[in-house]
Z-matrix of the N, CA and C atoms (Angstrom, degrees):
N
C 1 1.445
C 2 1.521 1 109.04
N 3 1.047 2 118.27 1 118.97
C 4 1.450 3 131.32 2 170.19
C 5 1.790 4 105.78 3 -63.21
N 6 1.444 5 100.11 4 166.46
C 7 1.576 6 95.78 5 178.07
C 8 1.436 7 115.64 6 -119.12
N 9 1.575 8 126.91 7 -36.54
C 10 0.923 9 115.26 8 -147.25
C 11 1.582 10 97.45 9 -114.64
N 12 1.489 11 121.97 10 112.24
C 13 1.370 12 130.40 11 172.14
C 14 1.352 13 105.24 12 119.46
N 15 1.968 14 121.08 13 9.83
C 16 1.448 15 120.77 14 -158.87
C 17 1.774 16 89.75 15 -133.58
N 18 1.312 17 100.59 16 -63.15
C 19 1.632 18 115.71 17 177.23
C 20 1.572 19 115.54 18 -103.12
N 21 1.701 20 109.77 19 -25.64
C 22 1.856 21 98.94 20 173.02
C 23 1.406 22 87.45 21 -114.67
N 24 1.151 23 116.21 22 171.68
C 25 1.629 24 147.65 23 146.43
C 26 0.921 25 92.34 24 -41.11
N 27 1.642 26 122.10 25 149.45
C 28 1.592 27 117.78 26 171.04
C 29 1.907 28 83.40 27 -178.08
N 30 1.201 29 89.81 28 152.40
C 31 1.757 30 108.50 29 172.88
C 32 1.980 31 105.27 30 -74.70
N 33 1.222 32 98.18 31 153.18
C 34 1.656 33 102.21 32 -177.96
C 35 1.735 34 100.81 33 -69.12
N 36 1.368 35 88.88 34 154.80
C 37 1.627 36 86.83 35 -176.87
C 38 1.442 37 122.22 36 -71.54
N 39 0.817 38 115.43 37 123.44
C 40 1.894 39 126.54 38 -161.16
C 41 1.464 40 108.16 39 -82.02
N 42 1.265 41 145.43 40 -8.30
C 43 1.100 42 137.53 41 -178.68
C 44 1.554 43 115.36 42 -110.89
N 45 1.942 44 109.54 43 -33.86
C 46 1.712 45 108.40 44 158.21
C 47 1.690 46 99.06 45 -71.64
N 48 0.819 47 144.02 46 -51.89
C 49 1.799 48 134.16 47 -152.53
C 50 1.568 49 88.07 48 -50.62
N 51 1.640 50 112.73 49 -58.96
C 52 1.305 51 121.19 50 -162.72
C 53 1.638 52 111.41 51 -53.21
N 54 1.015 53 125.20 52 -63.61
C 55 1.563 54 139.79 53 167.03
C 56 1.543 55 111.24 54 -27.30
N 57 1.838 56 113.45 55 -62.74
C 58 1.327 57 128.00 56 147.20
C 59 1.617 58 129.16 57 -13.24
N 60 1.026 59 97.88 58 -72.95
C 61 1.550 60 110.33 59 163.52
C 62 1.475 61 153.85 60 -67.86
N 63 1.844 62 79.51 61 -14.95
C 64 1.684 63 110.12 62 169.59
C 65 1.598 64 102.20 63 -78.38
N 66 1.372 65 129.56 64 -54.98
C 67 1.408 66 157.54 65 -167.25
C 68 1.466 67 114.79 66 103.67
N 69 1.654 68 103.82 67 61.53
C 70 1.346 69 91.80 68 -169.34
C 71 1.662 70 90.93 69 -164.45
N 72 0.850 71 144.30 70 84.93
C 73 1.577 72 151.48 71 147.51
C 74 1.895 73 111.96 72 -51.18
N 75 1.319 74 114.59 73 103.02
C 76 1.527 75 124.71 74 161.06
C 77 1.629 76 118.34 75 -81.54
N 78 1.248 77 114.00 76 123.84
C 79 1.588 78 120.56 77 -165.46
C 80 1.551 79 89.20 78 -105.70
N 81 1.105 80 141.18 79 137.09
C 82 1.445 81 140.71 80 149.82
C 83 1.651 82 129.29 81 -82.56
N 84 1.166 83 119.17 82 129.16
C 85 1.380 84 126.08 83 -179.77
C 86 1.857 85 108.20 84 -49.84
N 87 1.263 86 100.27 85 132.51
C 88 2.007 87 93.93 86 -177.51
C 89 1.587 88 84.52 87 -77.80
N 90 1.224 89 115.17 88 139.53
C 91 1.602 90 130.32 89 137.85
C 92 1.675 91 123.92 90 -164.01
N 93 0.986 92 119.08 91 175.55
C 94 1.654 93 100.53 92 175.98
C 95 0.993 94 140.21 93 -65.78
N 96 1.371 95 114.41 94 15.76
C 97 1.706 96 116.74 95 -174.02
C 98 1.713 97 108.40 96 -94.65
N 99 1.276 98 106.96 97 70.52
C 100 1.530 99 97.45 98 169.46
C 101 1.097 100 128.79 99 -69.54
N 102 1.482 101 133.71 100 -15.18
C 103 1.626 102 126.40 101 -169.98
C 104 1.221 103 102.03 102 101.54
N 105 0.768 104 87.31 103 154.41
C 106 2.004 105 98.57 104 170.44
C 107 1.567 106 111.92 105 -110.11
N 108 1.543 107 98.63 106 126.45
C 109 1.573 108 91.37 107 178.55
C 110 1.490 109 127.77 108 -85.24
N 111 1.394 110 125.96 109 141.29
C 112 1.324 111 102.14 110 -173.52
C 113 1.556 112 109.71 111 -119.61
N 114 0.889 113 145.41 112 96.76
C 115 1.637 114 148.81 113 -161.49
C 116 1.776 115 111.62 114 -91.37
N 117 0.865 116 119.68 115 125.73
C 118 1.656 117 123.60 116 156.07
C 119 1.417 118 98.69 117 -179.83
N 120 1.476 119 103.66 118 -173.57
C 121 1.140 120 131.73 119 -166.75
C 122 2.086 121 129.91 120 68.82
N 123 0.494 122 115.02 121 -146.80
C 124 1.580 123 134.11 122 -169.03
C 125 1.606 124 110.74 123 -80.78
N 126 1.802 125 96.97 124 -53.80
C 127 1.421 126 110.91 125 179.77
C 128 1.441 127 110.09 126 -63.51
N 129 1.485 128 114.11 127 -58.45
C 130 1.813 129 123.37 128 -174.78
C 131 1.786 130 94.50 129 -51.28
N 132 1.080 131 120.32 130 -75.02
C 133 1.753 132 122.67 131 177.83
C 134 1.603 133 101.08 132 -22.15
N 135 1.340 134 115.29 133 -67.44
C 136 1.776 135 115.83 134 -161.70
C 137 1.978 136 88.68 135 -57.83
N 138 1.184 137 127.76 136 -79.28
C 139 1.486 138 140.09 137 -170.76
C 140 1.602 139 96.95 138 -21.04
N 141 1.365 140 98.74 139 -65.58
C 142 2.256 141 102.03 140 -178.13
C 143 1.575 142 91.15 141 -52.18
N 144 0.932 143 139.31 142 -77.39
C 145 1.915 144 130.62 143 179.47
C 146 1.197 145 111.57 144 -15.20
N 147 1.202 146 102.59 145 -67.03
C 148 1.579 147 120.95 146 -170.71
C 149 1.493 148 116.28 147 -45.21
N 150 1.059 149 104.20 148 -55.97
C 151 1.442 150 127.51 149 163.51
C 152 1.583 151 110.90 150 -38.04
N 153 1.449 152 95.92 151 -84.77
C 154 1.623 153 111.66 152 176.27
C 155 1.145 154 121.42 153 -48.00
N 156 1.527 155 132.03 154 -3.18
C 157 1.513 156 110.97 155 -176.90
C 158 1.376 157 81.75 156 -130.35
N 159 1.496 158 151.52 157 42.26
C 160 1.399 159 143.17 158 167.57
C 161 1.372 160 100.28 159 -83.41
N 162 1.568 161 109.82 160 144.42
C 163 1.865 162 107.93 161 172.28
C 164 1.085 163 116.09 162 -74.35
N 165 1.260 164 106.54 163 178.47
C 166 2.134 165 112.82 164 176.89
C 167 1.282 166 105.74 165 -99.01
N 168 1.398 167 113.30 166 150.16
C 169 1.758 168 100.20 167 158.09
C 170 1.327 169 101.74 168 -125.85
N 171 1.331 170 84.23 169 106.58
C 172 1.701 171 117.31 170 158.07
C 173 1.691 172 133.40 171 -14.00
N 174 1.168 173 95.84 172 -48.91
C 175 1.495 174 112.52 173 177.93
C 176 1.675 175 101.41 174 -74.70
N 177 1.379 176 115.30 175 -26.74
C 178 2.077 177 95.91 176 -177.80
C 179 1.044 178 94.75 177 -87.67
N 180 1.597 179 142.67 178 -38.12
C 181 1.358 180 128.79 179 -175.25
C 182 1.383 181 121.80 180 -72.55
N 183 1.268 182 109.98 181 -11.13
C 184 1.533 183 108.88 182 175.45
C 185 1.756 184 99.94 183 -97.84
N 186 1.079 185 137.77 184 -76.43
C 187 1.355 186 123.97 185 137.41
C 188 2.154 187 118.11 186 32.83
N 189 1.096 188 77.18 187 -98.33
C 190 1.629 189 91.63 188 170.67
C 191 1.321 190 113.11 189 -45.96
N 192 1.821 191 116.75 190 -55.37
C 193 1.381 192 102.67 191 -178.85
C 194 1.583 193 114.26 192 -67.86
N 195 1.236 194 124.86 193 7.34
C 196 1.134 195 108.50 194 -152.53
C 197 1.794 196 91.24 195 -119.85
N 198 1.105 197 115.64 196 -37.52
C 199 1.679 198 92.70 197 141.09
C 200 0.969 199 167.50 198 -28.11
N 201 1.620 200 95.20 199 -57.85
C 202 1.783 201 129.04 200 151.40
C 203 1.416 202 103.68 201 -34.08
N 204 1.251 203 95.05 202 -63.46
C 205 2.236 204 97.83 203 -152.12
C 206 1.412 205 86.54 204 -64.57
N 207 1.072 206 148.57 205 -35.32
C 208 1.862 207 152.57 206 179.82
C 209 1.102 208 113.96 207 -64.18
N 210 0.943 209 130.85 208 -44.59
C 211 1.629 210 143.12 209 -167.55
C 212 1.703 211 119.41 210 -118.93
N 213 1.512 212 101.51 211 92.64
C 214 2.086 213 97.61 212 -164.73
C 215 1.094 214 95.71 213 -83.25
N 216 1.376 215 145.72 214 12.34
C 217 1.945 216 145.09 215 -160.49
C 218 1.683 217 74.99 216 -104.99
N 219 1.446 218 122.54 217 -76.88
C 220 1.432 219 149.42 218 -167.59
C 221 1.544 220 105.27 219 -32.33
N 222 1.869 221 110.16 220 102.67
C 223 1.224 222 105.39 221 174.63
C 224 1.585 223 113.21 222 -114.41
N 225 1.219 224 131.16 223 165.63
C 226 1.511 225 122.77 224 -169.15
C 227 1.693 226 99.85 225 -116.84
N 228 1.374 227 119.07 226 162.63
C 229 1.335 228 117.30 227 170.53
C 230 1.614 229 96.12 228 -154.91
N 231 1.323 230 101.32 229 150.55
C 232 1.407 231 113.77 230 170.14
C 233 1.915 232 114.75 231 -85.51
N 234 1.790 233 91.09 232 106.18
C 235 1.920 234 87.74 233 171.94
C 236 1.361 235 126.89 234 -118.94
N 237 1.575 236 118.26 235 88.82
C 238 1.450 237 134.73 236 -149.98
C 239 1.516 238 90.69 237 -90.66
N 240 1.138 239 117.75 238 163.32
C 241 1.401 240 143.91 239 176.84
C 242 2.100 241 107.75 240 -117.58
N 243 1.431 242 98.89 241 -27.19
C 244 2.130 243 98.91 242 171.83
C 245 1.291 244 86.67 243 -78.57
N 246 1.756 245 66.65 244 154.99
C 247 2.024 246 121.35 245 -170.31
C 248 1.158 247 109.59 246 -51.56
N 249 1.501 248 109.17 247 -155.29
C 250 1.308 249 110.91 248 170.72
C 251 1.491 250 107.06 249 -124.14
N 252 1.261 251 122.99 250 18.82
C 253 1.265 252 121.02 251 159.79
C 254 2.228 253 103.52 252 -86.95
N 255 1.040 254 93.34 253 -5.95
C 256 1.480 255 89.77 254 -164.33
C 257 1.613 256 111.28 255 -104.67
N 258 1.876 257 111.66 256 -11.13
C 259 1.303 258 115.15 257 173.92
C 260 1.033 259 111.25 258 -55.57
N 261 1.120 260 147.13 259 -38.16
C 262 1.966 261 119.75 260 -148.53
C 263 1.718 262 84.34 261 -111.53
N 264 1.038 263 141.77 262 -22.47
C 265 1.534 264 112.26 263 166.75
C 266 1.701 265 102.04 264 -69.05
N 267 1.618 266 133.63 265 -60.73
C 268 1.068 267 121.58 266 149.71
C 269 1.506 268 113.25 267 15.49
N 270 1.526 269 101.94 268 -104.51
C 271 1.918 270 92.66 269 -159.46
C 272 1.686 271 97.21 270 -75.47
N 273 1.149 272 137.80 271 0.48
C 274 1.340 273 107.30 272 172.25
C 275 1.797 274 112.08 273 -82.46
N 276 1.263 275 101.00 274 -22.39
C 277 1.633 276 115.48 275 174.59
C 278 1.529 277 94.81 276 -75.22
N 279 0.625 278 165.62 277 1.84
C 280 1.389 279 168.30 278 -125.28
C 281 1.855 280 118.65 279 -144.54
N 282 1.545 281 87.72 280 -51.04
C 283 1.363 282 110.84 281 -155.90
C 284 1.773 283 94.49 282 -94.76
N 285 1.457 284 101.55 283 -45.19
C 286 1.625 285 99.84 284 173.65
C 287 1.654 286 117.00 285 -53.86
N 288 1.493 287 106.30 286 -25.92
C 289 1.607 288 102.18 287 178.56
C 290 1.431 289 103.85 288 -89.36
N 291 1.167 290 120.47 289 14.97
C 292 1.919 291 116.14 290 174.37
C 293 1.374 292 110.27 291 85.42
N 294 1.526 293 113.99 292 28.07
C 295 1.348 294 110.47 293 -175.04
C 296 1.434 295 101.29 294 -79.27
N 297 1.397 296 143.14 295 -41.05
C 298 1.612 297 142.23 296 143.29
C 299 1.247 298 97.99 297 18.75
N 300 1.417 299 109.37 298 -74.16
C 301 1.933 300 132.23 299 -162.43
C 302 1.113 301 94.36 300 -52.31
N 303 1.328 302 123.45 301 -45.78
C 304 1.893 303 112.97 302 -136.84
C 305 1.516 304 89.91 303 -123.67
N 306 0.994 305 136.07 304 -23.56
C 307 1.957 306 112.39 305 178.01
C 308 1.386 307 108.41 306 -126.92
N 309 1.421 308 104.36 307 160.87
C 310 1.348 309 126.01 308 -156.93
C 311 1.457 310 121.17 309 -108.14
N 312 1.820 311 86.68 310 -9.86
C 313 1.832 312 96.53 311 170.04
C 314 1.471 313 96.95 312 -179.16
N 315 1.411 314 101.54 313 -166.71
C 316 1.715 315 111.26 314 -151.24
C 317 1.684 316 94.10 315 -153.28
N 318 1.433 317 104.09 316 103.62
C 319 1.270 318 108.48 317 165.75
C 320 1.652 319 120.71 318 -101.50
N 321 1.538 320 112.58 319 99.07
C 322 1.584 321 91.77 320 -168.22
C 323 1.641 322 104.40 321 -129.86
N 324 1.173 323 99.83 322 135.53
C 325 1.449 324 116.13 323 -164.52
C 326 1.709 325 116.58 324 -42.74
N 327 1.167 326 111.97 325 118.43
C 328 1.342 327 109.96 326 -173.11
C 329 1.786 328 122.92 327 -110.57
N 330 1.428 329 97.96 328 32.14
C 331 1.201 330 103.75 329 161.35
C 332 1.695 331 111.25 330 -161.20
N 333 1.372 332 147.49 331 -151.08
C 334 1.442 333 149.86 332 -164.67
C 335 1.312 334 102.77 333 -83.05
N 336 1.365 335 134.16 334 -28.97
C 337 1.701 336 117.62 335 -133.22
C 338 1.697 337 75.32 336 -125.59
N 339 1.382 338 119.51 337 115.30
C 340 1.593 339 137.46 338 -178.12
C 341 1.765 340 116.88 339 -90.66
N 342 1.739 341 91.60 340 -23.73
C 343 1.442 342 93.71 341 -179.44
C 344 1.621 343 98.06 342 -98.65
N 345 0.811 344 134.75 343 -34.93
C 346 1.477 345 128.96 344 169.08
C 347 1.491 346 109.36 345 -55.60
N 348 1.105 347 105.13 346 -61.05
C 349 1.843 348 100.56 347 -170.88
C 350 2.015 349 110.09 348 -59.51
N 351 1.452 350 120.60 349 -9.87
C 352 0.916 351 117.84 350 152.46
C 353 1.213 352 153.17 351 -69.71
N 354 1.698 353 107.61 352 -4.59
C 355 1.195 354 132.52 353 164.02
C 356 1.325 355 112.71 354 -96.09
N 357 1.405 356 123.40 355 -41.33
C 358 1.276 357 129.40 356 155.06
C 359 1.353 358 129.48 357 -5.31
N 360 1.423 359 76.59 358 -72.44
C 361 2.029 360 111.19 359 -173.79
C 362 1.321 361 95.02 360 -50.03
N 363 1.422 362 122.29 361 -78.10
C 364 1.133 363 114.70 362 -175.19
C 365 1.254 364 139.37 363 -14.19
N 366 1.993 365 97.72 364 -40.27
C 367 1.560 366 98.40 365 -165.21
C 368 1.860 367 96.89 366 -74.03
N 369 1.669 368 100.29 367 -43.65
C 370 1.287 369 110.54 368 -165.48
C 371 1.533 370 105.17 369 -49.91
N 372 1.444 371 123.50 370 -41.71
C 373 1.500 372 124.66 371 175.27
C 374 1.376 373 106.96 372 -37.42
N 375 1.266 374 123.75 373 -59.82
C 376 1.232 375 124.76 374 -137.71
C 377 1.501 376 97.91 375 -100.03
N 378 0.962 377 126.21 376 -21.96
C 379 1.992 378 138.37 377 163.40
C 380 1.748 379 92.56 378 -51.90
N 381 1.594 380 113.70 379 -90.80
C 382 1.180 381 132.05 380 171.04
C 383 1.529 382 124.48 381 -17.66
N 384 1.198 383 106.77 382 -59.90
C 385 1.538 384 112.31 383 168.95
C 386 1.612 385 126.91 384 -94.36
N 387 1.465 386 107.09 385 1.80
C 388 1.453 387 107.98 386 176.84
C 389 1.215 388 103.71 387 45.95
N 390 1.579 389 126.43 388 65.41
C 391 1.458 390 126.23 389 151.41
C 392 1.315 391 100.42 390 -149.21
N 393 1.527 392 104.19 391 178.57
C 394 1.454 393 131.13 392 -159.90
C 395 1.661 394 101.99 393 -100.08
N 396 1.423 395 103.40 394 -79.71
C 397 1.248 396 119.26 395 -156.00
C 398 1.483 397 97.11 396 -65.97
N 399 1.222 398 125.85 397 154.12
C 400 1.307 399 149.77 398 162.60
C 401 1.843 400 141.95 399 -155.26
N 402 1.205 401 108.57 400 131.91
C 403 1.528 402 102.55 401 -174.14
C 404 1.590 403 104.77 402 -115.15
N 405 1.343 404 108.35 403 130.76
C 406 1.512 405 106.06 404 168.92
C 407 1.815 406 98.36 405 -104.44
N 408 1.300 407 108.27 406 164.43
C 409 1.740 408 140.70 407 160.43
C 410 1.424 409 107.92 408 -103.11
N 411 1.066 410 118.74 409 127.74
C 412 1.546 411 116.51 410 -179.97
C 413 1.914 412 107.42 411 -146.14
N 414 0.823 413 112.20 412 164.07
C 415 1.647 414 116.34 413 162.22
C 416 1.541 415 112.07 414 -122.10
N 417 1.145 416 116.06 415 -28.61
C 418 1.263 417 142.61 416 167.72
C 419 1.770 418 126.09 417 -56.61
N 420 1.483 419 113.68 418 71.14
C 421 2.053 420 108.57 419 178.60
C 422 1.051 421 111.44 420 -60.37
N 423 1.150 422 134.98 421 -17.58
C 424 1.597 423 120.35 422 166.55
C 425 2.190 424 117.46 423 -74.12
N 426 1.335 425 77.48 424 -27.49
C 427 1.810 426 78.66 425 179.96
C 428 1.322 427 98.51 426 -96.22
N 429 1.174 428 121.32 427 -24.15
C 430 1.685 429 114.86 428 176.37
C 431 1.629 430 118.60 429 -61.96
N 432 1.688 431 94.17 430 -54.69
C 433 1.804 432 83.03 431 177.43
C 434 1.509 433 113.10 432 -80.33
N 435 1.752 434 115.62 433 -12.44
C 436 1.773 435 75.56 434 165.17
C 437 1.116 436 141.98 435 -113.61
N 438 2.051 437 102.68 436 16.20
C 439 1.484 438 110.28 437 126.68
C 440 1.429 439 134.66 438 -31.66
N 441 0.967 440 120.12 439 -59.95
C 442 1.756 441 149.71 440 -147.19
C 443 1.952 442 89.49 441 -80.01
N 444 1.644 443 111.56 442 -32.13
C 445 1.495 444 108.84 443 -161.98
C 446 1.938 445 98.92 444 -84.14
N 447 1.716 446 103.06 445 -22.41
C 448 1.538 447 119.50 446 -174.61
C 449 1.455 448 102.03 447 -72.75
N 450 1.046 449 113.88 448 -36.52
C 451 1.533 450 120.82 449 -151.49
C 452 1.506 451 112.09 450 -91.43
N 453 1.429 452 112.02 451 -25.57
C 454 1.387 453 126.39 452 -168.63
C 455 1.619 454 119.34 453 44.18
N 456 1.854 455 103.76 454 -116.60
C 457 0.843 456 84.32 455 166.71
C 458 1.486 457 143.31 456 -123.68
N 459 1.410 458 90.99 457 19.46
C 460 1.914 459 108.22 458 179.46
C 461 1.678 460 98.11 459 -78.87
N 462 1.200 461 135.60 460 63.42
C 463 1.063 462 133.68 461 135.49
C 464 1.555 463 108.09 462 167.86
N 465 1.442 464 108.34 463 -132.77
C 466 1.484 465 115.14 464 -158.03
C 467 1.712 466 104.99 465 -153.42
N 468 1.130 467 92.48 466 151.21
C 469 1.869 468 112.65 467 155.51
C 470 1.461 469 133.33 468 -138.96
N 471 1.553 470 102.58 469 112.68
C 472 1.306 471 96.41 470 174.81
C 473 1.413 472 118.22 471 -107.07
N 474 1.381 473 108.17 472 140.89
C 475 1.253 474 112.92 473 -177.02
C 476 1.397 475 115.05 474 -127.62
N 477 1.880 476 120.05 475 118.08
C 478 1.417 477 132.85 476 -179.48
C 479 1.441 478 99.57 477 -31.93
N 480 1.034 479 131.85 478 135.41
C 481 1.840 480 167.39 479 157.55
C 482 2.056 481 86.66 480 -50.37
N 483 1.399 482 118.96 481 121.43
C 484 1.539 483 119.47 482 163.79
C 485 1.686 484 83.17 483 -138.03
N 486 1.751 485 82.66 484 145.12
C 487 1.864 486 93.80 485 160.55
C 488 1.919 487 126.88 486 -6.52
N 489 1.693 488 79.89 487 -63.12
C 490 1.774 489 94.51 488 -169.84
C 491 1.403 490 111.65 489 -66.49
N 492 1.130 491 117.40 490 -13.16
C 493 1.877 492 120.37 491 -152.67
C 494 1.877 493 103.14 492 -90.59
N 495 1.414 494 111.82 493 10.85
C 496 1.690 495 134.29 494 -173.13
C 497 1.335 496 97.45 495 -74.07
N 498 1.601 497 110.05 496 146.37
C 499 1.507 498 114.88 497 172.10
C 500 1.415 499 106.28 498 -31.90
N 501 1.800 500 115.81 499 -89.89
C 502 1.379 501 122.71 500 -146.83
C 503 1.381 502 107.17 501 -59.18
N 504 1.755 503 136.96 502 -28.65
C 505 1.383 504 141.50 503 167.16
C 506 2.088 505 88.38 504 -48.98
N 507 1.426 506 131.57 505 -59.79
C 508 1.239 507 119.36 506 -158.08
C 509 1.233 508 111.90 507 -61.96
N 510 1.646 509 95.76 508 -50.27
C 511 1.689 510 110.12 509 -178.69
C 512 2.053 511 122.90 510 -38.64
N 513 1.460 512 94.50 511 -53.96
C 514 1.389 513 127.78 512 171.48
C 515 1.773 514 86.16 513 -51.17
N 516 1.099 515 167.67 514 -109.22
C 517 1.586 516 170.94 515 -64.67
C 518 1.388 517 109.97 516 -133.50
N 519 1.581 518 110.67 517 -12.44
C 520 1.459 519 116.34 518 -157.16
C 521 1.372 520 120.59 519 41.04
N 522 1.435 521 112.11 520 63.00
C 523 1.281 522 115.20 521 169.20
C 524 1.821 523 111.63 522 -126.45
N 525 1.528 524 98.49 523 114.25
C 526 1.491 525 110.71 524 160.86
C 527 1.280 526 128.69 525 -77.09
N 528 1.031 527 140.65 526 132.04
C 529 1.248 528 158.48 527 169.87
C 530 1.382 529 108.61 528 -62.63
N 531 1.660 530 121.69 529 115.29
C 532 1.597 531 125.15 530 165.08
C 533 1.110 532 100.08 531 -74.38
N 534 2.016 533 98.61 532 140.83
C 535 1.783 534 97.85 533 -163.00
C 536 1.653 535 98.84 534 -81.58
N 537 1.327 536 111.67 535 13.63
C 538 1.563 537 100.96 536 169.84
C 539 1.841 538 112.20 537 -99.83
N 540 1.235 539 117.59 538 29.32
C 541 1.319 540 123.74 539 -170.62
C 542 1.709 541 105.56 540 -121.38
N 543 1.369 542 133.54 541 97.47
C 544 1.178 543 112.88 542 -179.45
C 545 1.863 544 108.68 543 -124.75
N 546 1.466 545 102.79 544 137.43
C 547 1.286 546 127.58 545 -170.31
C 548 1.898 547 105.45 546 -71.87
N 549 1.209 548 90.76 547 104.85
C 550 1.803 549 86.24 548 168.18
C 551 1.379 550 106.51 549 -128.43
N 552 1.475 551 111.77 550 171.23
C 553 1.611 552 125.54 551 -168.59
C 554 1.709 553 86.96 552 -90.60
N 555 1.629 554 151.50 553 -26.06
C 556 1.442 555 101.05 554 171.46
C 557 1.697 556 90.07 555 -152.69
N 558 1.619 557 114.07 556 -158.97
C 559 1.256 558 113.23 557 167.65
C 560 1.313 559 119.86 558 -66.45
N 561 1.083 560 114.11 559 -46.81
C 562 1.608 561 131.13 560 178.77
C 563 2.248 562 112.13 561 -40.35
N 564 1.579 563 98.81 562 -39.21
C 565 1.400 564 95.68 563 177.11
C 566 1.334 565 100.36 564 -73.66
N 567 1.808 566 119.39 565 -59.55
C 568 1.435 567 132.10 566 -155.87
C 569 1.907 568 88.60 567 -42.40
N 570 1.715 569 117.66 568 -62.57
C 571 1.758 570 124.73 569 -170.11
C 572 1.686 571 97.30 570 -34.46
N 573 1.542 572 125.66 571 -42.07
C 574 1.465 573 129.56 572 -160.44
C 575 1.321 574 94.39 573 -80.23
N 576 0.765 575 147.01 574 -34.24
C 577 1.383 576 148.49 575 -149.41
C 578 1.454 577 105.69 576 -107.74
N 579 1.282 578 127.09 577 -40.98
C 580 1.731 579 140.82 578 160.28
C 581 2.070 580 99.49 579 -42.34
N 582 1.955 581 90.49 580 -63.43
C 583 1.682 582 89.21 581 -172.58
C 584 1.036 583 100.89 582 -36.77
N 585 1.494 584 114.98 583 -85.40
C 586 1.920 585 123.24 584 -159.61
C 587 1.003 586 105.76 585 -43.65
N 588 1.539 587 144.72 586 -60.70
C 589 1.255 588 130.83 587 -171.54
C 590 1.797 589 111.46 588 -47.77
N 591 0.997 590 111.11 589 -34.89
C 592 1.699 591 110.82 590 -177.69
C 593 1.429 592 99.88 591 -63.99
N 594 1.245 593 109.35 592 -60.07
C 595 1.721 594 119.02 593 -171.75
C 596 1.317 595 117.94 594 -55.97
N 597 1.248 596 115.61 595 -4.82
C 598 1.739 597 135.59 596 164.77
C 599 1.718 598 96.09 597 66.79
C-alpha cells in the first residue's frame, strides 16, 4: 500500500502529470541503483512538514482494515516511495492511524528514485514473505505500471483515476496499460475489487 494520495492527502504526482502532458511517459528499469538521497537545508525541513501535516482519508483506512479482518491469508505492508529524511515521521504518522494493527512491514524507499524502488519492493515483498500473489494501491502511473510489469500475473495494481490518466492523455504518451493494472476512483473500490478477486 502506497501512502501518499491513497491513505494521506497528498498533491498529484508532479513528475508523471508532467511527462503526460509532454507526450512522453519514462518507465525506469527496477534494479538497485536508487541514488543516493541527499536532504538538508530549509527546503528538505519544509517537504518533512509538508508531509507531516497532510490529512487521512478515512475511507482507505477503514476500507483496508476491513479486508484484513475478512481475509486471515491477506497481509498488508507499507510501500512508500519518501526519503529518508521523511521515515520516522512516516511510521509514527502511520502508527498513530493504527497502522501497528493493519501492516506487517514497512517498505520505505532508501534512496532518490521512488518509482524504481517500487518495483523493487515488490521483489523484496515476495523474497521476504515467500509469496506470489500481490496487490499494490498506488496514485502514482509511473510506479503503478512498473509495479504491475514486477508483479505480472500473481496479482494486481490499482491505480487512483487523476484527470491525466484518460484514454486520449494515454494514447497521446504512448502509454499502454498492463492488463494487470486497473484504474479506480479510490481505495475503497481498489479493497472491492482485491475481495472478489480472492473469492475467485
Amino acid at each position: 500500500m502506497d501512502l501518499d494520495g491513497t491513505l494521506f492527502w497528498g498533491p498529484w504526482p508532479a513528475k508523471t502529470g508532467g511527462e503526460l502532458l509532454r507526450g512522453r511517459l519514462t518507465l525506469p528499469e527496477v534494479d538497485e541503483d536508487l541514488g543516493e538521497y541527499k536532504a538538508g537545508g530549509v527546503g528538505a525541513r519544509t517537504r518533512v512538514w509538508c508531509h507531516e501535516i497532510r490529512g487521512v482519508k478515512r475511507g482507505g483506512w477503514r476500507a483496508l482494515g476491513e479486508v484484513l479482518a475478512g481475509d486471515d491469508k491477506l497481509a498488508a505492508v507499507v510501500v512508500s516511495g519518501r526519503e529518508k529524511d521523511k521515515h520516522e515521521m512516516t511510521l509514527r504518522r502511520v502508527r498513530e492511524e493504527g497502522g501497528d494493527k493493519l501492516f506487517e512491514g514497512y517498505y520505505l524507499n532508501p534512496g532518490e528514485r521512488a518509482t524504481k524502488w517500487k518495483g523493487l519492493a515488490v521483489r523484496r515483498v515476495r523474497e521476504d514473505f515467500g509469496i506470489r500473489e500481490i496487490y499494490l494501491v498506488d496514485d502514482d502511473l509511473r510506479a503503478g505500471v512498473v509495479a504491475a510489469r514486477e508483479i505480472g500475473r500473481e496479482g494486481e495494481v490499482y491505480v487512483l483515476k487523476m484527470p491525466l490518466y484518460y484514454p486520449p492523455v494515454l494514447r497521446r504518451a504512448g502509454v499502454e496499460l498492463p492488463t494487470n493494472l486497473k484504474l479506480v476512483a479510490d481505495v475503497e473500490e481498489a479493497m472491492g475489487m482485491i475481495k472478489r478477486r480472492r473469492r475467485g
